[in-house]
C-alpha positions in Angstrom: 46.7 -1.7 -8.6 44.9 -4.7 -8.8 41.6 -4.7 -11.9 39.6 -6.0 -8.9 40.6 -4.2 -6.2 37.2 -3.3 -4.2 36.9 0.4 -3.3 35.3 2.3 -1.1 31.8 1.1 -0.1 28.8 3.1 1.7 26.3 2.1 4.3 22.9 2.3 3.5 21.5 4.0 5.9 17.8 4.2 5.6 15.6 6.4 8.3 11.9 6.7 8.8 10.8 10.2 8.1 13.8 11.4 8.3 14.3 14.9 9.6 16.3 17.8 7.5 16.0 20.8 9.0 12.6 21.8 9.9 10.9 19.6 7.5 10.1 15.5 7.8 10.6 13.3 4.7 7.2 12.9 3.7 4.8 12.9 1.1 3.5 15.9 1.0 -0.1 15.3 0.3 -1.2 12.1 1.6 2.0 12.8 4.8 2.8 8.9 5.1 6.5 9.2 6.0 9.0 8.4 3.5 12.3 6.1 3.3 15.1 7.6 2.6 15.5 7.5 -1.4 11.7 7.0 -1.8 9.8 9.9 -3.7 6.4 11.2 -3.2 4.1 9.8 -5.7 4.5 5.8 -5.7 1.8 6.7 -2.8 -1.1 8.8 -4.2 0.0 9.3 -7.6 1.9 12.2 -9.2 1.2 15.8 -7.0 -0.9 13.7 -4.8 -3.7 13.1 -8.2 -5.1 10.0 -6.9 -5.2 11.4 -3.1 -9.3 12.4 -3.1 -9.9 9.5 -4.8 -10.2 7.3 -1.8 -11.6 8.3 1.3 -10.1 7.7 4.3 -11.8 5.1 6.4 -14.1 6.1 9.2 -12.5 5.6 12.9 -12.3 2.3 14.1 -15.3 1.8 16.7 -14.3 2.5 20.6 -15.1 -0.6 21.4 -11.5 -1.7 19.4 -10.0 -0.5 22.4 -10.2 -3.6 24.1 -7.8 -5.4 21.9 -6.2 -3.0 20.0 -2.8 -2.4 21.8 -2.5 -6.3 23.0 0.7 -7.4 21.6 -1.3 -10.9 20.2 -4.0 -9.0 18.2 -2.3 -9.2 14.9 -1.7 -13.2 15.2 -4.8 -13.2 16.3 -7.0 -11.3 13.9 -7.6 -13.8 11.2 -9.6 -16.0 13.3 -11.3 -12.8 14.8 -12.0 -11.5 11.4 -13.2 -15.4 10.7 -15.6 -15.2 13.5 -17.4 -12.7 12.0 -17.0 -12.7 8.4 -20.4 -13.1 6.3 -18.7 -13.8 3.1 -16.2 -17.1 3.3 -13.2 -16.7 1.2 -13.4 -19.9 -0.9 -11.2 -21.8 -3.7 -11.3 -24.3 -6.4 -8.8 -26.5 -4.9 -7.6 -27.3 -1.5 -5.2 -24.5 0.3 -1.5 -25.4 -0.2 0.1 -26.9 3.1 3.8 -25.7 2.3 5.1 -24.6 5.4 6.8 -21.4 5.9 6.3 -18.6 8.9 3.3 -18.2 11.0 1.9 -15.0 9.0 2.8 -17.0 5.3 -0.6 -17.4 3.5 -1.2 -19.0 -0.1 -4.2 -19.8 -2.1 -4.4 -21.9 -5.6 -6.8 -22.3 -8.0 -9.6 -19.5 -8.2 -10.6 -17.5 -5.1 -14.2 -16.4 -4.6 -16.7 -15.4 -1.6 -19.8 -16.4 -0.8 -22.7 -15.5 1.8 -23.7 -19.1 3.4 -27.1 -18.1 5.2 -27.5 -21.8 5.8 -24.3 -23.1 6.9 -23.5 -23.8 10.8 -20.0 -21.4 10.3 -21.1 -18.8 8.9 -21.7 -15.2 10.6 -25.2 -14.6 8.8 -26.4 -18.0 10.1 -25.1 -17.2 13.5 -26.6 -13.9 13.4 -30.1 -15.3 11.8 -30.5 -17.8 13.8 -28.8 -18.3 16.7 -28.8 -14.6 18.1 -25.1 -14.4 19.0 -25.3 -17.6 21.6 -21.9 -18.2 22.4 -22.4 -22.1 21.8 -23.3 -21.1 18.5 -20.2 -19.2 17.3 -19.0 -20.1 14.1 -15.5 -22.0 14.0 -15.7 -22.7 18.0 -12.8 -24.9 17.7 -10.7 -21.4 17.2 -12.7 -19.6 18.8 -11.8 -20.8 21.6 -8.3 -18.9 21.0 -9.4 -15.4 21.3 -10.7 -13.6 24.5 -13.9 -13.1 25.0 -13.8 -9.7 25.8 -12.5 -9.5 22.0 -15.5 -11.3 21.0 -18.1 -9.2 22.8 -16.3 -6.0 21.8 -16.7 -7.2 18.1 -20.5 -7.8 18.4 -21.4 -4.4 19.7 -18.9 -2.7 17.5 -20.8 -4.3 14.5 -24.2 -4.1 16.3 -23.8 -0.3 16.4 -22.4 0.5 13.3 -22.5 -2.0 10.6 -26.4 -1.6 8.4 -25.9 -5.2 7.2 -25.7 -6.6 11.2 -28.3 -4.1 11.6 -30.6 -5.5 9.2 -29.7 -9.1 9.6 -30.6 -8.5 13.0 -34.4 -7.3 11.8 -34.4 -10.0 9.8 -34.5 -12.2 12.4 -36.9 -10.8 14.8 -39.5 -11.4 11.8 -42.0 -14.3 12.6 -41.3 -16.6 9.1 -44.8 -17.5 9.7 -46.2 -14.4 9.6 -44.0 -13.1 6.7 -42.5 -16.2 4.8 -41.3 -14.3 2.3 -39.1 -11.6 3.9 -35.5 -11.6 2.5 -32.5 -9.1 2.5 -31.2 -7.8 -0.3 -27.3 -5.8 -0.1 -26.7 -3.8 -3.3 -24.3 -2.0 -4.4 -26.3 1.0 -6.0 -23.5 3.2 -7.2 -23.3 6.7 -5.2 -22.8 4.9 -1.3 -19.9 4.2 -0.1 -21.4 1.7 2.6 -23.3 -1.4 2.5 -26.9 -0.1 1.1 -29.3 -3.5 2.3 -32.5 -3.3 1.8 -35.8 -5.4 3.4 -38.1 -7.1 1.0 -41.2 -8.8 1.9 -42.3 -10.6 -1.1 -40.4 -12.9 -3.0 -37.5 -12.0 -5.5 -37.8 -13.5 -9.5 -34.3 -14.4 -10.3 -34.3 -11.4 -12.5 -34.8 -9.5 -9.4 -31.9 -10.5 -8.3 -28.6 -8.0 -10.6 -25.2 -9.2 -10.3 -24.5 -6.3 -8.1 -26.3 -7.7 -5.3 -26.5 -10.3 -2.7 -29.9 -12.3 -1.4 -29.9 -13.4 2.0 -33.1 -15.4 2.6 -34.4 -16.3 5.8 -35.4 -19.9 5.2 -33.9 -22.5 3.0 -31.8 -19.8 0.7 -29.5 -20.8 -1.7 -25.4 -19.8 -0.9 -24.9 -16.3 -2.8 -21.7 -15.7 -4.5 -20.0 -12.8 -5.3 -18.8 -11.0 -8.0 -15.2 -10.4 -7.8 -15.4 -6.9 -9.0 -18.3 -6.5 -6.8 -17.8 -3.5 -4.1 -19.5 -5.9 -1.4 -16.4 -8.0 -1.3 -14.3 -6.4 0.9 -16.7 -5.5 3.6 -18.3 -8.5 3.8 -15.0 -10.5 4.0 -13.3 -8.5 6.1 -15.6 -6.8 8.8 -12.5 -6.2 10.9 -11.2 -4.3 9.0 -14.2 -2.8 7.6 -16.6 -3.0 10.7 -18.7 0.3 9.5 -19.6 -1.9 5.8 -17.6 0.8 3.9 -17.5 -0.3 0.4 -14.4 -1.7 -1.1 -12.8 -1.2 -4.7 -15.1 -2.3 -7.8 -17.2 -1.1 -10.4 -21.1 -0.9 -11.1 -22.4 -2.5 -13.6 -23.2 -6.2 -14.0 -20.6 -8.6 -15.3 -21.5 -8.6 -18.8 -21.2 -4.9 -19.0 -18.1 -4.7 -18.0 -17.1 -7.3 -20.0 -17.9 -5.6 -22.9 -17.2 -2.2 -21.9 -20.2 -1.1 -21.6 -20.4 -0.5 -17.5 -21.7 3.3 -17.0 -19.4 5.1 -14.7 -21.3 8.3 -13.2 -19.8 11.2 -11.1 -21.0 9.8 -7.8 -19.1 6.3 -8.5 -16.8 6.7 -5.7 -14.2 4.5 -7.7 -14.6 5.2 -11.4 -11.7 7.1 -11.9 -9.4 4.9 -9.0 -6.8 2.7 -10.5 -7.3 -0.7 -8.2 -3.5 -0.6 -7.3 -4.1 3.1 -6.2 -7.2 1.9 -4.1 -5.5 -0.7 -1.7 -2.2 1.3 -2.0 -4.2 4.4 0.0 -5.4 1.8 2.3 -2.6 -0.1 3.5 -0.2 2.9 3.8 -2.6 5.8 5.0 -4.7 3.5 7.3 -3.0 2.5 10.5 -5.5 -0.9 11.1 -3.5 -2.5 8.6 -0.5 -2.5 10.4 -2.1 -3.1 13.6 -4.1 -6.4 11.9 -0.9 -7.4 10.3 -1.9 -11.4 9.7 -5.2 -10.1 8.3 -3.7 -7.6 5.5 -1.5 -10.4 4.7 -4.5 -12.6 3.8 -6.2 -9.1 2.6 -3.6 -8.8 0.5 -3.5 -11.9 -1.1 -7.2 -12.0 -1.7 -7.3 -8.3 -3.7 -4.0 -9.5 -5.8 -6.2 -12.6 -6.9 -9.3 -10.6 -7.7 -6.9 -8.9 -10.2 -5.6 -12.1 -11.4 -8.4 -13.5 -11.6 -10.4 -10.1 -13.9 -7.4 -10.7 -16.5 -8.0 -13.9 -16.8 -11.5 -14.1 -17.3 -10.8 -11.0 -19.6 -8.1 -13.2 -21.4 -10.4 -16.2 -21.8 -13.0 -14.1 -23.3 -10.7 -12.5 -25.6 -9.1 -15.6 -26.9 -9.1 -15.3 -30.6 -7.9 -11.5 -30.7 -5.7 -12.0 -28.0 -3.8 -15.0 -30.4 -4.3 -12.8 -33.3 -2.1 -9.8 -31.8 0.8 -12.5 -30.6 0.9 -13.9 -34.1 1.5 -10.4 -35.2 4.0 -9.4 -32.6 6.1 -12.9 -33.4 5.9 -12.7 -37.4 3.7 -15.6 -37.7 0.3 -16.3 -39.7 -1.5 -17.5 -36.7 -1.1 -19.3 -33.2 -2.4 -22.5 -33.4 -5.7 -23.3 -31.1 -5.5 -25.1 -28.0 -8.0 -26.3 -25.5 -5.8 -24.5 -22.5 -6.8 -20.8 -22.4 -3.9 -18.6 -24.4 -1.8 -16.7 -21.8 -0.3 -13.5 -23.7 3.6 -12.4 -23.1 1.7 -9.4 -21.4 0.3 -11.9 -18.1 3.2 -11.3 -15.9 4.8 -15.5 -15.2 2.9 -17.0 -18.0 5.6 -19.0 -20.1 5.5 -16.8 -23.1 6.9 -13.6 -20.5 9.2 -15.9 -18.9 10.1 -16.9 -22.3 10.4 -13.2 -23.7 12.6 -12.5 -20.1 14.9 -15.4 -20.9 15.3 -14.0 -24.9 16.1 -10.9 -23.8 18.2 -11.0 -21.8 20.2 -13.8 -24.0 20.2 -11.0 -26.6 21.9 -9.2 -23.6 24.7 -11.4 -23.2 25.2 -12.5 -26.8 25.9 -8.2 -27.8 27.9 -7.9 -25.2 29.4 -11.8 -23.6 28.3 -13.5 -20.8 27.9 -12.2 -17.0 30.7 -11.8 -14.8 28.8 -11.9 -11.7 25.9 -13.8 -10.5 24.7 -11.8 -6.9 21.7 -13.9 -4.8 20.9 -10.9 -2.3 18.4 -11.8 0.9 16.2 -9.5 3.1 16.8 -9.9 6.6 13.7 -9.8 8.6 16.4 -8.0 11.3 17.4 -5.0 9.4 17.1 -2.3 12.0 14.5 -0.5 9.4 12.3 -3.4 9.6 12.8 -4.1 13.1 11.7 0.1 13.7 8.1 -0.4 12.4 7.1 -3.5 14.1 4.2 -3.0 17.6 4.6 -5.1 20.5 3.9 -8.7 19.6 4.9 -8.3 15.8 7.4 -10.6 13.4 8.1 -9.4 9.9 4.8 -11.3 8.6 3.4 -9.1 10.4 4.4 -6.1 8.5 4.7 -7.0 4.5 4.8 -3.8 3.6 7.4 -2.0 5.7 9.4 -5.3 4.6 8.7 -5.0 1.0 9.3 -0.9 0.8 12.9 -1.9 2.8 13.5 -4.6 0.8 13.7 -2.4 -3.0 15.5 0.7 -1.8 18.5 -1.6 0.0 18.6 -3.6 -3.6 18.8 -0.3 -5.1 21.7 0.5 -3.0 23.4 -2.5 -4.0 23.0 -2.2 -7.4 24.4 1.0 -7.0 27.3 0.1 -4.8 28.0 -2.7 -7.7 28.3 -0.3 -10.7 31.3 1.5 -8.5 32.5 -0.7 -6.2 35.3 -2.0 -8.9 36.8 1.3 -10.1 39.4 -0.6 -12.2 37.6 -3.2 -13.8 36.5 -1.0 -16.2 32.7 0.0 -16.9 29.4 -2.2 -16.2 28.2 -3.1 -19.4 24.6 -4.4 -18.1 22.9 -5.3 -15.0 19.7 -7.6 -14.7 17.9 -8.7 -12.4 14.8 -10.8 -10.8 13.0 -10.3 -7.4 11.1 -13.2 -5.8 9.2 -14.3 -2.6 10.5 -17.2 -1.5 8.2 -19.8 0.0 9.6 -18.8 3.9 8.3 -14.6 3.2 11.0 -12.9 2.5 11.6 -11.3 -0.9 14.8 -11.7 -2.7 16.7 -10.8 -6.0 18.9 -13.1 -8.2 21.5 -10.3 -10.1 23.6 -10.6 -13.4 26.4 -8.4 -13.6 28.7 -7.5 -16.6 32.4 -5.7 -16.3 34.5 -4.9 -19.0 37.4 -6.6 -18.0 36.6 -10.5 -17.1 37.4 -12.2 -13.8 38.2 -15.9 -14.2 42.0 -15.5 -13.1 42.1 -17.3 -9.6 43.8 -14.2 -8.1 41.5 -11.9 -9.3 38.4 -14.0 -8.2 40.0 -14.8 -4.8 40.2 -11.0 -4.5 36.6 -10.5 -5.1 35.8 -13.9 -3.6 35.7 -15.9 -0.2 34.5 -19.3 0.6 36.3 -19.6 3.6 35.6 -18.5 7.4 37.5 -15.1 8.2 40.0 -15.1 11.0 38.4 -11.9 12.6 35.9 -12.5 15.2 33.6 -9.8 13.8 33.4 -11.0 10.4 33.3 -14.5 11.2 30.2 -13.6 13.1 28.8 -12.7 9.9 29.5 -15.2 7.8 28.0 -18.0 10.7 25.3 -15.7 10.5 24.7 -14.9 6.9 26.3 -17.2 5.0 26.6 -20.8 6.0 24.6 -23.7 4.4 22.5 -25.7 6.9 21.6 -29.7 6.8 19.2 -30.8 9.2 20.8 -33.5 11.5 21.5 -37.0 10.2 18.8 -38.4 12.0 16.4 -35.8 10.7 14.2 -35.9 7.6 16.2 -34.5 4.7 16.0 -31.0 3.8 13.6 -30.7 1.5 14.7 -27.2 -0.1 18.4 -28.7 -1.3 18.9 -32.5 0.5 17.8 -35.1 -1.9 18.0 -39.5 -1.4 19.9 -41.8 -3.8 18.7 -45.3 -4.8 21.1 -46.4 -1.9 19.1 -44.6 0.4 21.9 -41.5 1.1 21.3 -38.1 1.1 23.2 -35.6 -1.0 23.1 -31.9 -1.3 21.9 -30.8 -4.7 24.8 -27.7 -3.9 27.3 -29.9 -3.5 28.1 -29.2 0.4 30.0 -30.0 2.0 32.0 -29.0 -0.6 36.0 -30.6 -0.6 38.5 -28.6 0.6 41.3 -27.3 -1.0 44.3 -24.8 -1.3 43.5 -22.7 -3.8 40.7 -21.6 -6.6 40.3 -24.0 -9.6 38.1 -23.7 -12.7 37.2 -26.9 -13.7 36.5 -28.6 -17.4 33.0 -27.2 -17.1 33.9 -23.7 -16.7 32.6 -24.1 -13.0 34.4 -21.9 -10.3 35.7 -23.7 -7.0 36.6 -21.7 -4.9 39.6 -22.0 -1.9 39.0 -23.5 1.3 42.0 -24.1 3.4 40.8 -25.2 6.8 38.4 -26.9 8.6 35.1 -25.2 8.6 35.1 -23.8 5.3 33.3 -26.8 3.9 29.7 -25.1 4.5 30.7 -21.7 3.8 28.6 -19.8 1.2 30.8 -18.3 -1.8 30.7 -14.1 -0.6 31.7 -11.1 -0.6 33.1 -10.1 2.5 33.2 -6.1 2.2 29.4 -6.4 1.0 28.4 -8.3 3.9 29.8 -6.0 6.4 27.4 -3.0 4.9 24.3 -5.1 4.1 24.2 -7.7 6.8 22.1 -10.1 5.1 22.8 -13.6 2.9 24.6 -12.2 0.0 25.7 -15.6 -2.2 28.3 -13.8 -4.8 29.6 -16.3 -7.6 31.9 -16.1 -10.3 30.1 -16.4 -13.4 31.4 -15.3 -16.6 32.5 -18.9 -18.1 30.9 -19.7 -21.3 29.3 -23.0 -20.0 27.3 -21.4 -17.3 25.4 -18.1 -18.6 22.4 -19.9 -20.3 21.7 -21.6 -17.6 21.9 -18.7 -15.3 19.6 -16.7 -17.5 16.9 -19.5 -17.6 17.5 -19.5 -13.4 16.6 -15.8 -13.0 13.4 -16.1 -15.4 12.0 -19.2 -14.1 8.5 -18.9 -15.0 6.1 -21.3 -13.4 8.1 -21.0 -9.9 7.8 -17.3 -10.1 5.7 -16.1 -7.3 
């Protein structure tokens, strides 16, 4: 038999709360349902530790019940959430304007919030000032977009329920003439787990005024900021989501405390002993409002990774001499040289240094034991059937990141399994690496270096493994127009900016090389680059696969020969690129 004869290969079949018996896959403490192959734990911690940690969320106000089950709500809810939001979610540079789907969101630069009392967008202005007047409404330009049922179901909801509406609304019916000085303070006093805000009718010394709290002033006050590990963050942001003021993740104390450590954490601190990953992990899988506000918990989402980003940092750049110090050590060295940039450690996940230490690694990899044999580009596909399952009326897969995401790592683990068998006589897999990105259009995907005993750089052997040609059965074909053909725009189009580039002459050209030439059978050229046999016409877009793997995965699933001397550095450098990691 053939060394690279492909056996047997196994669906994976992944289910929902899958029913054995009389029991459902589930966890078993927090009772979100489970994916086949996922274990209880990843959800609230080991025997369900973290599981009293966060309380659920009070029920979402009736008044939701007017847009809750319209199929638009999700695309919707960002400018709803907009509307109303008292703290603006801000940035040091402009937002990035590269494309992708309807529910893609990026930020750059650092992210804050503040309260703008004064400004003609903001809620607390519109709220202060202009008691709800529909001609008023902050952002009318979207506002316009949303029903105004939605609108006036959002107001009462918040009227009834949220303290800091309550009180903003107090604050207004004061006469500034008879009480000049009458401000609202919000603080975040520790033992709460809503919005505490607090009247004051004389005026506030800027000592007055801790870092765990936010002024609003009725006349001429100054735009508040807030901390990022402030608890008011989320609620104020996010009153969709949070419409009763319930306190997000953070910790008391004022910013130099916690710098230094010296923060006191009491029994009542509702978060003292919550991990922030654990915090927004109960929320987005226990709480069903961030499923049904999909577009929002994208940009949710977003915001509470760069609050962590941006605490390391700002724990980095105070730490900058120690944190050069322990490098040195690590690398054998006397001492890194200063540098007006801050020093990102190997620890901050896609500074240079990791991507560096990835690259090194796995170079020490293939020097022990020779370069890959494989190089595997595996897709999501936004239609996988267990995707598809947990969508509502209305919904995409930006609609649901994390169903996508929770998909997305058990199918690569079943490929990586079906890999380490699916050649029984090639002999056995030496290593396996791999790297898992978002690309800019949403949908994760993993670049994978294989390594077999045996090589394959005999054009039988990698014919046998690989095709680059349409199949003759409808079926497969099917797949492979589906799956696994490279796409120009048309000539009269604007070049594709992803792999289309222009020439001095003006001509476009594919940085991929298609169409590639055709040609009757494999060839390794000079270069130790694979080009693979295409016999007909038609074949000159077709990406390089694996035809018995795209049957069972149904997705884009690039396979390339790989294991010629010339290519493995640069395939190594590829998989860890660094600054283009997202």
């Amino acid at each position: 038999m053939s060394t690279w004869a492909i056996g047997p290969i196994k669906s994976p079949v992944l289910v929902w709360g899958e029913r054995r018996g009389n029991n459902v896959h589930q966890c078993p403490f927090c009772h979100i349902p489970l994916l086949t192959g996922e274990r209880p734990g990843f959800c609230c911690g080991k025997n369900g530790q973290y599981l009293h940690d966060v309380p659920p969320l009070p029920p979402l106000p009736e008044q939701y019940e007017t847009f809750l089950a319209h199929p638009q709500i999700s695309s919707h809810s960002r400018i709803l959430n907009l509307i109303f939001s008292f703290a603006s979610l801000e940035t040091t540079h402009q937002f990035p304007q590269i494309g992708g789907p309807p529910g893609f969101f990026a930020i750059q630069g650092r992210v804050y919030h503040r309260v703008h009392p004064s400004h003609c967008n903001s809620a607390v202005h519109w709220f202060l000032y202009d008691g709800f007047l529909r001609d008023k409404i902050p952002h009318s330009e979207w506002a316009t977009t949303i029903p105004s049922e939605w609108i006036d179901a959002m107001e009462t909801s918040l009227l009834l329920h949220n303290p800091f509406v309550q009180s903003l609304c107090f604050l207004s019916s004061i006469d500034p003439n008879l009480c000049p000085a009458a401000h609202l303070t919000i603080k975040d006093s520790g033992p709460t787990s809503e919005i505490a805000a607090v009247m004051n009718y004389a005026n506030t010394t800027r000592n007055d005024a801790q870092s765990r709290s936010v002024v609003v002033v009725r006349h001429d006050g100054d735009n508040q900021s807030i901390s990022t590990i402030s608890r008011l963050w989320e609620p104020l942001a996010y009153p969709l989501l949070f419409p009763h003021g319930t306190l997000g993740w953070g910790v008391v104390g004022s910013d130099s405390e916690i710098e230094t450590g010296l923060a006191a954490h009491s029994q009542d601190d509702v978060d003292s002993s919550t991990r922030q990953i654990m915090h927004y992990r109960a929320r987005v899988l226990r709480e069903p409002r961030f499923q049904i506000f999909g577009r929002l918990t994208n940009e949710y989402l977003v915001d509470m990774f760069s609050r962590n980003l941006e605490t390391r940092l700002n724990y980095i750049r105070i730490n900058q001499n120690r944190l050069r110090q322990e490098d040195a050590s690590l690398m054998g060295v006397p001492f890194v040289p200063d540098h007006q940039n801050v020093y990102l450690p190997a620890s901050f996940l896609g500074s240079n240094r990791w991507a560096s230490e990835q690259i090194a690694d796995s170079l020490a990899i293939a020097a022990a034991y020779g370069p890959p044999t494989f190089f595997v580009t595996f897709t999501c596909n936004a239609n996988w059937p267990e995707i598809q399952s947990q969508l509502r009326p209305g919904q995409d897969f930006t609609d649901m990141p994390i169903a996508v995401v929770r998909v997305f790592r058990l199918k690569l683990t079943a490929l990586e399994s079906t890999l380490k068998l699916m050649f029984p006589n090639a002999g056995r897999l030496l290593y396996i690496v791999h790297s898992v990105e978002f690309q800019k259009r949403g949908l994760p995907h993993a670049h994978i270096l294989l390594k077999f005993e045996h090589d394959c750089i005999h054009p039988d052997d990698v014919d046998a493994v690989v095709s680059a040609e349409m199949p003759l059965d409808a079926d497969d074909a099917q797949l492979v127009h589906t799956f696994m053909i490279h796409n120009h725009p048309l000539p009269a189009k604007e070049p594709s900016k992803y792999c289309e580039r222009v020439d001095a002459d003006g001509r476009k050209y594919c940085r991929f090389g298609y169409p590639q030439n055709l040609q009757p059978s494999t060839t390794i050229d000079a270069e130790g680059r694979v080009h693979y046999r295409r016999r007909k016409s038609g074949d000159e877009m077709v990406v390089p696969h694996c035809l018995p793997l795209l049957r069972k995965f149904q997705c884009h699933l690039n396979f390339e020969v790989a294991n010629t001397s010339h290519l493995f550095q640069y395939l190594f450098k590829y998989i860890h690129k660094g600054d283009d990691l997202r």
